[in-house]
NUPA-27440 format. One record per residue: residue in three letters; x, y, z of N, C-alpha, C, O, CB in turn. Coordinates in steps of 0.02 Angstrom, whole numbers. Glycine has a CB too. Layout:
R   code       nx       ny       nz      cax      cay      caz       cx       cy       cz       ox       oy       oz      cbx      cby      cbz
R    ALA        X        Y        Z        X        Y        Z        X        Y        Z        X        Y        Z        X        Y        Z
...
***
This chain:
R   code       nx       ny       nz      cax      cay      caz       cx       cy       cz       ox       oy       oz      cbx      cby      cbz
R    UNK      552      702     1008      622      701      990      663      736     1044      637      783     1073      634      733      922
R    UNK      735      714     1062      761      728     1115      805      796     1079      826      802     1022      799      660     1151
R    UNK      810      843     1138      855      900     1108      951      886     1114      978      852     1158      830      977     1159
R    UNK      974      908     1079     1048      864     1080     1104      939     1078     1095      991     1046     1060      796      990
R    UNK     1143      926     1109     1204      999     1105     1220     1024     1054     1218     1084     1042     1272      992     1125
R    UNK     1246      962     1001     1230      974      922     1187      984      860     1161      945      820     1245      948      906
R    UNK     1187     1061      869     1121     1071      840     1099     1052      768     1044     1051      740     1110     1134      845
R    UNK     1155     1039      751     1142     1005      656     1124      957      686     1079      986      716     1211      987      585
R    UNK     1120      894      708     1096      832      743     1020      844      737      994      811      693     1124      823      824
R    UNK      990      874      763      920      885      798      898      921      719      839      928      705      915      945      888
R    UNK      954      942      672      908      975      611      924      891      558      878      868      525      954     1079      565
R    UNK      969      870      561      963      803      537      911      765      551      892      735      501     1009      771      553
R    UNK      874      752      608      815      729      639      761      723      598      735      681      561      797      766      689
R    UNK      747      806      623      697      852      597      691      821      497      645      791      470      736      952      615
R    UNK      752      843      473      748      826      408      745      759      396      735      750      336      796      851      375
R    UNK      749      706      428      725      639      399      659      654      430      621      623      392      767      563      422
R    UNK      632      674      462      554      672      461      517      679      405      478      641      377      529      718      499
R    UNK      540      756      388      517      781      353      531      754      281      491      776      239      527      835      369
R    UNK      574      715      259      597      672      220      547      632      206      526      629      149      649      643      241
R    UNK      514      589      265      473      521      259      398      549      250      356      517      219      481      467      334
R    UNK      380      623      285      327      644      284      309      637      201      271      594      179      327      711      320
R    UNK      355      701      144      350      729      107      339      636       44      295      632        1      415      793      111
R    UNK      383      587       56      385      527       39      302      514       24      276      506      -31      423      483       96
R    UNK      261      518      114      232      482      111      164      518       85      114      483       84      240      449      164
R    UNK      157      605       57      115      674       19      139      617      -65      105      602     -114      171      795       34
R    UNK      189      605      -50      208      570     -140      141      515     -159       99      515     -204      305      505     -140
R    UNK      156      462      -94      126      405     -105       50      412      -92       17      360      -96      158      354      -66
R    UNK       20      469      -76      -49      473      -67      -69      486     -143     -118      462     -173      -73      531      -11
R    UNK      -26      525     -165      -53      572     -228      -60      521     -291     -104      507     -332        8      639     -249
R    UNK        4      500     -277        8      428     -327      -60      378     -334      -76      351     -387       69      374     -292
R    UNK      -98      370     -263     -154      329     -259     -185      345     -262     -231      305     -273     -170      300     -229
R    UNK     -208      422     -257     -262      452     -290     -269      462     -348     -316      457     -387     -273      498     -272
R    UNK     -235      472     -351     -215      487     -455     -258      414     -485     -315      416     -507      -86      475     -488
R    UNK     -223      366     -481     -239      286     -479     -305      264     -485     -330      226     -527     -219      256     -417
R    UNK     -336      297     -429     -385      276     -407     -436      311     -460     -478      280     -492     -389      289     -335
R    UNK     -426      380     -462     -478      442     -494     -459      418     -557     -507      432     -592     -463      535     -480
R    UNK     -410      386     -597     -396      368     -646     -470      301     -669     -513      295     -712     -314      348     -635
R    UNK     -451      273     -619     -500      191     -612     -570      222     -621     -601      199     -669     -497      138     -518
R    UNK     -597      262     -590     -657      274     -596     -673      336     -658     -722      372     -661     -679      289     -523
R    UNK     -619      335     -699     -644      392     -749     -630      349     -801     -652      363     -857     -607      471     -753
R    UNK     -591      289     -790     -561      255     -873     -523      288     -889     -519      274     -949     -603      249     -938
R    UNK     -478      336     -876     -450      378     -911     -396      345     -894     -390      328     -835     -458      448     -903
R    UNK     -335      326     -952     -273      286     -977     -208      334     -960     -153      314     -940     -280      270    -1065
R    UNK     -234      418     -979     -169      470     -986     -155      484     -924      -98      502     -907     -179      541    -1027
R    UNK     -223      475     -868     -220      514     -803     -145      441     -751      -96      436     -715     -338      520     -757
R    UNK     -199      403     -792     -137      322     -761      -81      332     -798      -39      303     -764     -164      224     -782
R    UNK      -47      357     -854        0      370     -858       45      392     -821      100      367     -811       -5      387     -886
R    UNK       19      449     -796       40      525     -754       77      479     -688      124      494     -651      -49      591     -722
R    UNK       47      435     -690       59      403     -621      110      355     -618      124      328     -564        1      369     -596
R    UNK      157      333     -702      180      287     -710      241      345     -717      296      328     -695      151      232     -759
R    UNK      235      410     -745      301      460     -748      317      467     -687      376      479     -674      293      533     -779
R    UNK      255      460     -618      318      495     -578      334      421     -525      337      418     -463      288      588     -522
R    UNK      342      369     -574      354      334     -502      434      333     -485      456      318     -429      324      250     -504
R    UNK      467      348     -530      559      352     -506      567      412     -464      623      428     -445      623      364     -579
R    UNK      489      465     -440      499      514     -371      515      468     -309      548      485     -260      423      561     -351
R    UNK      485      406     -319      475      385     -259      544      346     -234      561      340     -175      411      343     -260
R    UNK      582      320     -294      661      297     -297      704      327     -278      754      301     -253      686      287     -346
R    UNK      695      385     -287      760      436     -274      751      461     -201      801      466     -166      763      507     -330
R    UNK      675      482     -172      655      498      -87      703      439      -55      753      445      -20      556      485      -60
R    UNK      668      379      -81      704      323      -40      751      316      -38      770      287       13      698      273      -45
R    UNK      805      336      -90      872      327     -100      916      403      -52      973      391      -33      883      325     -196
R    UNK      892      465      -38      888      510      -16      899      480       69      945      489      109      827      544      -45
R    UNK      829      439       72      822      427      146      888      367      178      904      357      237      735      393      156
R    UNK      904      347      138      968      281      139     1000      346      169      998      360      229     1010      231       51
R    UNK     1026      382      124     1082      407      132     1108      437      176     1166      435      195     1089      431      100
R    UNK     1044      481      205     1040      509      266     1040      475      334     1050      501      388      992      540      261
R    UNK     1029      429      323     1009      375      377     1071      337      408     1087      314      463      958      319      343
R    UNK     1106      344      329     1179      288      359     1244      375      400     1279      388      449     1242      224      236
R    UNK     1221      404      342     1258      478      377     1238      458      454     1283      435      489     1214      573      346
R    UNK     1185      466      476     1166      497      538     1188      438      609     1187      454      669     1076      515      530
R    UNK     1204      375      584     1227      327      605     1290      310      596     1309      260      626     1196      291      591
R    UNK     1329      339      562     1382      345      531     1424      394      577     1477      373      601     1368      366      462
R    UNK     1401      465      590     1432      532      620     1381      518      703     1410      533      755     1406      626      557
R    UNK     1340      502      706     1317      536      755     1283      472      802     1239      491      841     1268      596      728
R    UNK     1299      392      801     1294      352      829     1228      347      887     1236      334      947     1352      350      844
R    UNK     1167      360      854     1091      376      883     1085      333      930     1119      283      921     1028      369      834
R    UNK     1057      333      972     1027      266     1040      957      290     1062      932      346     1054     1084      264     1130
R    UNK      930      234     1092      871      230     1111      822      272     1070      822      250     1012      872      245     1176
R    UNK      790      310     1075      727      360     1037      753      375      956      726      361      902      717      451     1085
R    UNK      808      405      969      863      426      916      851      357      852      827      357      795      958      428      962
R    UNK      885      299      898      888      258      848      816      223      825      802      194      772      939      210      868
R    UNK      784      232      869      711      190      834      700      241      792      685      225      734      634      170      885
R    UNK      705      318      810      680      354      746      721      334      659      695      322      605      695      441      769
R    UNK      777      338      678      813      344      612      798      269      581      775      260      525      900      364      621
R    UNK      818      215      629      808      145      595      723      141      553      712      122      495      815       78      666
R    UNK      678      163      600      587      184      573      598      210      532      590      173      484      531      228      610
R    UNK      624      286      509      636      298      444      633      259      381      596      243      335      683      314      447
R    UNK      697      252      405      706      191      356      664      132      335      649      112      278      754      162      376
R    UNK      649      112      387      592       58      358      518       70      322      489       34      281      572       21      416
R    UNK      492      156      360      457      157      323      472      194      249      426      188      208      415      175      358
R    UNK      517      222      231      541      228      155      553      171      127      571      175       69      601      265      143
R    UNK      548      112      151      547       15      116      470       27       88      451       27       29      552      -78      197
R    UNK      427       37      156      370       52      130      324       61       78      287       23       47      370       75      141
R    UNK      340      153       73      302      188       45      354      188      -19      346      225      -68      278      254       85
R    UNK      401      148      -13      404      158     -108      398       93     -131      411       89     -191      483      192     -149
R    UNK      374       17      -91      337       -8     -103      267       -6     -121      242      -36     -169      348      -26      -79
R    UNK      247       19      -95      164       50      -90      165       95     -159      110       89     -187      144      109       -7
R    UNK      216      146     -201      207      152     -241      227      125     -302      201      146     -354      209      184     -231
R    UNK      275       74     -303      261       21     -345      195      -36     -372      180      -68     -423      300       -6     -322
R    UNK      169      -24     -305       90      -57     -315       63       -9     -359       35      -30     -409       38      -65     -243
R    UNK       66       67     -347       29      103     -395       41      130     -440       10      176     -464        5      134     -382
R    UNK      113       94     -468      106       95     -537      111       16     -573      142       15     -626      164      144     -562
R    UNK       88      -37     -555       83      -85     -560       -9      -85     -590      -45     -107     -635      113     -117     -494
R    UNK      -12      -43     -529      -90      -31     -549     -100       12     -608     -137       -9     -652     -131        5     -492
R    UNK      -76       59     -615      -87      102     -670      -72       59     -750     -113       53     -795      -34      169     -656
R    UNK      -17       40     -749      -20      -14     -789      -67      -51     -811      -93      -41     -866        8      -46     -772
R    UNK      -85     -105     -768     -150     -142     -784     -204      -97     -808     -227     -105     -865     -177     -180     -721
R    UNK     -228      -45     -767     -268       -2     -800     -258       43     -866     -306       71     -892     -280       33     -758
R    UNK     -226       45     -879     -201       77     -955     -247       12     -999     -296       16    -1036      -88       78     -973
R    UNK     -204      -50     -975     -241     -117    -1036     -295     -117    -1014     -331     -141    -1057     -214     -202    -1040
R    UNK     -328     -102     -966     -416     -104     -967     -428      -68    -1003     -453      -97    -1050     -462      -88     -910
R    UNK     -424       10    -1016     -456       38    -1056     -434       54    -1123     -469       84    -1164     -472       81    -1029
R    UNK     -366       30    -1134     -363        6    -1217     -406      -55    -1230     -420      -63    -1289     -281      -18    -1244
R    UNK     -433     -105    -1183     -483     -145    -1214     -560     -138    -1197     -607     -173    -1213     -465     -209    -1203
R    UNK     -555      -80    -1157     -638      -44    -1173     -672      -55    -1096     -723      -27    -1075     -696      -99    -1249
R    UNK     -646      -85    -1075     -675     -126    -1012     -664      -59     -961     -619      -17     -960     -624     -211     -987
R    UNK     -724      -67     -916     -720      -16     -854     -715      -46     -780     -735     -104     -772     -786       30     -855
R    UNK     -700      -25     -746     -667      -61     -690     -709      -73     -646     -762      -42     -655     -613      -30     -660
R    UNK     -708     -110     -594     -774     -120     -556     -801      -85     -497     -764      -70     -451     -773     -177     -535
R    UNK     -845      -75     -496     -841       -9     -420     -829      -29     -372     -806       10     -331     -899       31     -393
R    UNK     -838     -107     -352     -814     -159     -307     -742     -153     -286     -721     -151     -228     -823     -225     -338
R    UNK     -701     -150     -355     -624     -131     -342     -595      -74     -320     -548      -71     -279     -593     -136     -391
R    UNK     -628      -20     -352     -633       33     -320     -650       54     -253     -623      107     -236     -661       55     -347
R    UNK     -677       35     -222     -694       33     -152     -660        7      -95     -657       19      -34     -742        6     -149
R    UNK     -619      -58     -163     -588      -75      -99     -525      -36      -98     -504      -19      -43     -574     -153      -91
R    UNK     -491      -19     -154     -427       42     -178     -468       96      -98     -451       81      -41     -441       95     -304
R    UNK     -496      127     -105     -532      182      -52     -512      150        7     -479      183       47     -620      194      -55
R    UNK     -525       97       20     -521       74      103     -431       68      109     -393      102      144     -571      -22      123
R    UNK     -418       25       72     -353       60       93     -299      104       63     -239       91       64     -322       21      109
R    UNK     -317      135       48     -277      216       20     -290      243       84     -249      285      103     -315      272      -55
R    UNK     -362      223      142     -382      269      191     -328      254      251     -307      290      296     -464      258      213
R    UNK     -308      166      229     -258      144      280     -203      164      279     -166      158      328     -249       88      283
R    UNK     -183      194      222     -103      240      208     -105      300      253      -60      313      294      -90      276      119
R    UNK     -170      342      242     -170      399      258     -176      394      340     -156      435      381     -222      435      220
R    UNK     -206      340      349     -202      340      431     -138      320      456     -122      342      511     -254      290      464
R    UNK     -108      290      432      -51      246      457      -15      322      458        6      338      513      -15      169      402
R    UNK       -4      375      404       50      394      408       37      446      449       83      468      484       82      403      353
R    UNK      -36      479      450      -48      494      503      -33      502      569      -22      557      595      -69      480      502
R    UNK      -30      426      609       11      428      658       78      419      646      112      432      696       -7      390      698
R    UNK       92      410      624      177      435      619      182      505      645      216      534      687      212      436      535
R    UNK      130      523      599      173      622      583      143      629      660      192      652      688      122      707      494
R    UNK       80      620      721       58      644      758       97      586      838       86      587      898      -21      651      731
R    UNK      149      536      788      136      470      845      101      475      881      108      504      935      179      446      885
R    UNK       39      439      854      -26      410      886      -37      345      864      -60      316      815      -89      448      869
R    UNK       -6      328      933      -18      254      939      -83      219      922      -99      180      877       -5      237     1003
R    UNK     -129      256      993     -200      239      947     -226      236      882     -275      201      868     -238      271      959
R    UNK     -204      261      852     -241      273      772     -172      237      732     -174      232      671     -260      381      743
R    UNK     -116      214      767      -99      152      721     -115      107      756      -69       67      747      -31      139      696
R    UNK     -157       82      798     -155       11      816     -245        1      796     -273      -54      796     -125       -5      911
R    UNK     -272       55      782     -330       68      730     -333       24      662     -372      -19      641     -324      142      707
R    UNK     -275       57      637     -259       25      552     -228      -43      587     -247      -95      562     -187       80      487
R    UNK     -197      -45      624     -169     -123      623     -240     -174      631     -237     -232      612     -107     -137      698
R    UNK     -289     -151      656     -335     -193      662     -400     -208      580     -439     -249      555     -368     -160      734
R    UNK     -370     -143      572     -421     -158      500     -387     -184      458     -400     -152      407     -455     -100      462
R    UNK     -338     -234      442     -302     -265      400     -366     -335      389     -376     -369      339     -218     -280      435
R    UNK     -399     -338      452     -442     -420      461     -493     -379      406     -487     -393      346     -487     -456      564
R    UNK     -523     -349      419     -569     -307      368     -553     -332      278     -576     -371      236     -545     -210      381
R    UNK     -490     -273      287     -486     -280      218     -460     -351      172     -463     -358      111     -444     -227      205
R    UNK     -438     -396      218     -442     -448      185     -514     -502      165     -523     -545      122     -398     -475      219
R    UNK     -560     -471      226     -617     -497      222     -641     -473      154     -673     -509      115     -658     -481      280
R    UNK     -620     -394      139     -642     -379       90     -627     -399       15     -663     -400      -35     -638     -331      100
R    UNK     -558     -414       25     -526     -421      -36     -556     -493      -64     -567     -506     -123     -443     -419      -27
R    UNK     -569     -551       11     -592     -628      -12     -674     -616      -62     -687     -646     -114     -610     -688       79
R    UNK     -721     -561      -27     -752     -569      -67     -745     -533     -154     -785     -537     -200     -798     -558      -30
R    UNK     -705     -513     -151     -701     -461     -199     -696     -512     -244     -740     -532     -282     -645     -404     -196
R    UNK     -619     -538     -236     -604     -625     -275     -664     -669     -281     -678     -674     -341     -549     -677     -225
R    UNK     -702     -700     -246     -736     -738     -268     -799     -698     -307     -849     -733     -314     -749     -781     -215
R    UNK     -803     -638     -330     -855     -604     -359     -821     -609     -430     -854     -612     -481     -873     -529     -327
R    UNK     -764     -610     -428     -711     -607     -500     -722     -670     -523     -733     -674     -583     -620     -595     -489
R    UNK     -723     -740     -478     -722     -796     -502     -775     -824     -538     -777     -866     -583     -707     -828     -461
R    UNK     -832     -782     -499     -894     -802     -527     -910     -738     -590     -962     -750     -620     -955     -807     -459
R    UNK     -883     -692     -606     -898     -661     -659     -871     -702     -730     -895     -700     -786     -871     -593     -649
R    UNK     -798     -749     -696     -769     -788     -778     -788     -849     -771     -752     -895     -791     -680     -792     -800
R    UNK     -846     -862     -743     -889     -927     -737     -926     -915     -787     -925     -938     -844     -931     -943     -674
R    UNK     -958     -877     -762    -1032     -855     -798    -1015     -833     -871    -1051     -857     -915    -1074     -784     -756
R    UNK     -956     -783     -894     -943     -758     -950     -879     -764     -984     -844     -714     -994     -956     -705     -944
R    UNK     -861     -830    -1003     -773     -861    -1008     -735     -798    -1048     -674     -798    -1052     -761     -950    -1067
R    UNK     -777     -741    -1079     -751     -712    -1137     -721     -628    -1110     -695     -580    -1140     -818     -714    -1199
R    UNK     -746     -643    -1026     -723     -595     -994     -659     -604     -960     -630     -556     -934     -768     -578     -956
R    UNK     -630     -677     -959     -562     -704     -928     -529     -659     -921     -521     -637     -864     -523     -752     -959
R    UNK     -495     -626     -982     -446     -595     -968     -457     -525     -939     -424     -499     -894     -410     -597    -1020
R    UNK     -508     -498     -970     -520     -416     -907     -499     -430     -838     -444     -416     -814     -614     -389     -889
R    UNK     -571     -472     -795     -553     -510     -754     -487     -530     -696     -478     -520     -636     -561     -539     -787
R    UNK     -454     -562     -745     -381     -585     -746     -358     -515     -702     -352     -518     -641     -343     -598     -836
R    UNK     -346     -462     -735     -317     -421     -746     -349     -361     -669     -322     -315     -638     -329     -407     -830
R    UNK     -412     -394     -665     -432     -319     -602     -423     -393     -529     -434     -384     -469     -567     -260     -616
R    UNK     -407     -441     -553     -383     -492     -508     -314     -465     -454     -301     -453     -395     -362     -558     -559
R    UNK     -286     -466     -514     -222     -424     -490     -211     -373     -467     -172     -354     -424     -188     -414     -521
R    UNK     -266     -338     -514     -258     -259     -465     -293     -280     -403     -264     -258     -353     -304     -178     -501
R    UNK     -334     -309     -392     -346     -333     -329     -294     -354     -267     -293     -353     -205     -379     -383     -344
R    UNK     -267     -365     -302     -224     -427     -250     -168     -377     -235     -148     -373     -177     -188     -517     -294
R    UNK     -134     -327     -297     -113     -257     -275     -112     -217     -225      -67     -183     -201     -132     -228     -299
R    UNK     -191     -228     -207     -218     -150     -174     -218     -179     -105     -215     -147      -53     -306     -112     -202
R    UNK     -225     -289     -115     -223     -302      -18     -157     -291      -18     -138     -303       40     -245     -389       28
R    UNK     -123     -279      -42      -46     -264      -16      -19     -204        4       29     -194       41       -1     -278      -60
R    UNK      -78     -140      -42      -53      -98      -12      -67      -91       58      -29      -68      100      -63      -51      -42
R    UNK     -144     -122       71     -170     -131      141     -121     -153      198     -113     -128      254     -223     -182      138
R    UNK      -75     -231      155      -45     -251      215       19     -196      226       27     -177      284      -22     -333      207
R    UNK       63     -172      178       98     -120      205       98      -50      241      145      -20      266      117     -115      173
R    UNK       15      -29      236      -23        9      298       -6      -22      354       30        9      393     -100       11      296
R    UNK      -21      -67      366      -24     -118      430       51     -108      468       63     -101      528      -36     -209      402
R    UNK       93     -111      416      174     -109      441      201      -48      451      253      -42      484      222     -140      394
R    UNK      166       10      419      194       66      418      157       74      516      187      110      556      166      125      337
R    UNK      109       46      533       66       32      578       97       28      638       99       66      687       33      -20      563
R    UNK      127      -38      622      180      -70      680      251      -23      689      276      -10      744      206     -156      651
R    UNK      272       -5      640      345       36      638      327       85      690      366      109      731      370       75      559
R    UNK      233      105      681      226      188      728      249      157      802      291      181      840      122      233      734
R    UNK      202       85      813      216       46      868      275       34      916      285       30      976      207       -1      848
R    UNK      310       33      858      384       11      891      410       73      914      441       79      967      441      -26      838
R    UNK      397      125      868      463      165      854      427      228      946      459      264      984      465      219      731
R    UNK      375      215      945      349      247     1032      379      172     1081      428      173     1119      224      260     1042
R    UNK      338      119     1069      367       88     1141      431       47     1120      454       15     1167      308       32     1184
R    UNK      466       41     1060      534       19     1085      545      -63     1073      596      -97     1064      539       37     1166
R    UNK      463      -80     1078      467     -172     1062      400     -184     1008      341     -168     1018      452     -233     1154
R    UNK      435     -223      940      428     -261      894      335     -284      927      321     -307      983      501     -323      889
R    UNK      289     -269      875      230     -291      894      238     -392      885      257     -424      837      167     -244      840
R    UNK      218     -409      939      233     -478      951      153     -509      921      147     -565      897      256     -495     1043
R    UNK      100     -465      928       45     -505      937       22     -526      863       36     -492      813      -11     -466      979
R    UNK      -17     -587      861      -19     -612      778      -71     -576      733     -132     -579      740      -40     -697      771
R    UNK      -43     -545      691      -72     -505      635     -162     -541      619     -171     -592      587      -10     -517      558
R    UNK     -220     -497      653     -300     -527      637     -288     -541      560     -284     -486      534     -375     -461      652
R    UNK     -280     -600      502     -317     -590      461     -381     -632      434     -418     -665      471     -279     -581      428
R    UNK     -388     -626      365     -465     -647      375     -445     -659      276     -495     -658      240     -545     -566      419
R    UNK     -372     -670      238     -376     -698      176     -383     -770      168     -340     -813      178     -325     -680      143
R    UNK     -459     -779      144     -474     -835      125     -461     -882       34     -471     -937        8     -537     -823      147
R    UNK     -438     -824       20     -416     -845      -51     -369     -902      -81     -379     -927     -136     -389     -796      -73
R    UNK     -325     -917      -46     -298     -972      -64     -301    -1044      -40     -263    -1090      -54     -250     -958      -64
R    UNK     -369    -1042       14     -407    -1122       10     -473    -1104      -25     -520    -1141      -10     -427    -1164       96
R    UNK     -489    -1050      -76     -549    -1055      -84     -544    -1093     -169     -504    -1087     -215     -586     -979      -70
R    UNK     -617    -1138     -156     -626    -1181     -228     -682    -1158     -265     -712    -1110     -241     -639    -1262     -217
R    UNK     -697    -1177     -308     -743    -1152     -364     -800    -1213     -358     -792    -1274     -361     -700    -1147     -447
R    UNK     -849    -1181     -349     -918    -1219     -328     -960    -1202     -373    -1013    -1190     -345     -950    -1203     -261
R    UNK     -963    -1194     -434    -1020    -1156     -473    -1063    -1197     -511    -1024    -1244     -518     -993    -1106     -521
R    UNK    -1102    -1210     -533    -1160    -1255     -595    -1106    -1288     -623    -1054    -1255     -632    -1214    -1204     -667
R    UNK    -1108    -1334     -635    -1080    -1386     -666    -1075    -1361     -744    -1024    -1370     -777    -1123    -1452     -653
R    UNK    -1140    -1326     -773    -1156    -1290     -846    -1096    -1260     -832    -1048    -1288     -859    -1230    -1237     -863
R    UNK    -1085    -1220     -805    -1047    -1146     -788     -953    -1172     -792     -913    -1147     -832    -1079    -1110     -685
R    UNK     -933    -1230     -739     -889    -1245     -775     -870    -1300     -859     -822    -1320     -891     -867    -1260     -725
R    UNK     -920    -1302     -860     -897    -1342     -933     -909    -1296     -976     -908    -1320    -1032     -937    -1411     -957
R    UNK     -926    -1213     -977     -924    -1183    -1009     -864    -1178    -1013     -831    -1185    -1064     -955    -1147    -1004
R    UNK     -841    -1163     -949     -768    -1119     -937     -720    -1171     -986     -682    -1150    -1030     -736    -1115     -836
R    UNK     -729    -1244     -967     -661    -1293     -996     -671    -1291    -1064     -630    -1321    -1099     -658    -1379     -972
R    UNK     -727    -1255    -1096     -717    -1282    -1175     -681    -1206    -1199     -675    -1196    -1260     -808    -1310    -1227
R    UNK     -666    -1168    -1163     -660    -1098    -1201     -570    -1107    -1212     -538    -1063    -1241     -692    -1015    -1142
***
């Protein structure tokens, strides 16, 4: 960060950092919570996680405000402005990212009002990228480019991961039509958690930009095979499924 004559300027700075940092201590906790929730069944702990998601509304709304101030009074350029505009984008982010986790918490509440325990499969993949949050924001707080162009590359990963995850779901309401709706339901949290992945990825690129100045051009590795994939199973297996 550049030093400026006006020293409230350089503490305005400072405080949207520390703004997006403290944002992004919110959105870890939130996914841990989530997560430790998933692997205990526990409904009250996923609650906890559904009280504090309007923390994450008001940071963001906080970070607006400051942002238009600081563009407003103090007309930022070059470093200045990639910082404050990055700000901003990543508070789009991370209170996206915690909308996923209470989206998730949700769904998990109805898993374990209907008894069902979650899969460790899903869980694992929640772990891989909760790890991509923590890295992404990581370089932010250290801008280290390297270690976001790290997470930008494991986005191919976790979609690899997420395709099989899905077709392990498809073949569980093959085999057992009476599990559909559990199923159904850690589908989504599935499909949740590649999102929180892909907004790692962006919090990724923002580190990208916001050091060299230009928009990552190169095409995002991925590897989601889910929406050309078809259902190939025993013929038994779907005419189970059509009579249910």
């Amino acid at each position: 960060m550049t030093d400026h004559t006006i020293k409230s300027y350089d503490e305005e700075l400072v405080r949207l950092k520390d703004m997006i940092t403290t944002m992004g201590r919110l959105t870890s906790e939130q996914l841990d919570v989530v997560v430790l929730a998933a692997e205990r069944s526990d409904a009250d702990l996923a609650a906890r996680v559904i009280e504090r998601e309007p923390e994450a509304d008001r940071l963001a709304h906080e970070v607006e405000n400051l942002v238009i101030r600081i563009l407003a009074l103090r007309q930022p350029m070059a470093i200045d402005l990639r910082q404050v505009l990055s700000a901003l984008k990543l508070a789009g982010e991370l209170e996206r990212i915690c909308d996923h986790a209470n989206d998730l918490a949700r769904r998990l509440i109805a898993l374990c009002e209907a008894g069902v325990q979650t899969l460790p499969s899903l869980i694992e993949l929640a772990h891989f990228a909760i790890a991509m949050v923590n890295d992404a924001m990581k370089a932010y707080a250290q801008i280290d480019t390297a270690e976001a162009r790290a997470v930008w590359h494991r986005d191919r990963d976790l979609d690899a991961r997420y395709t099989a995850l899905f077709r392990e779901f498809l073949t569980y309401m093959l085999e057992d039509p009476r599990q559909i709706s559990a199923n159904t339901q850690m589908l989504f949290m599935a499909r949740a958690i590649e999102r929180i992945g892909d907004r790692a990825t962006n919090i990724a690129e923002i580190v990208l930009y916001l050091v060299g100045g230009i928009p990552v051009e190169e095409e995002r590795p991925k590897a989601d095979a889910t929406k050309s994939m078809m259902l190939s199973e025993p013929s038994s297996h779907l005419a189970a499924f059509r009579r249910q």
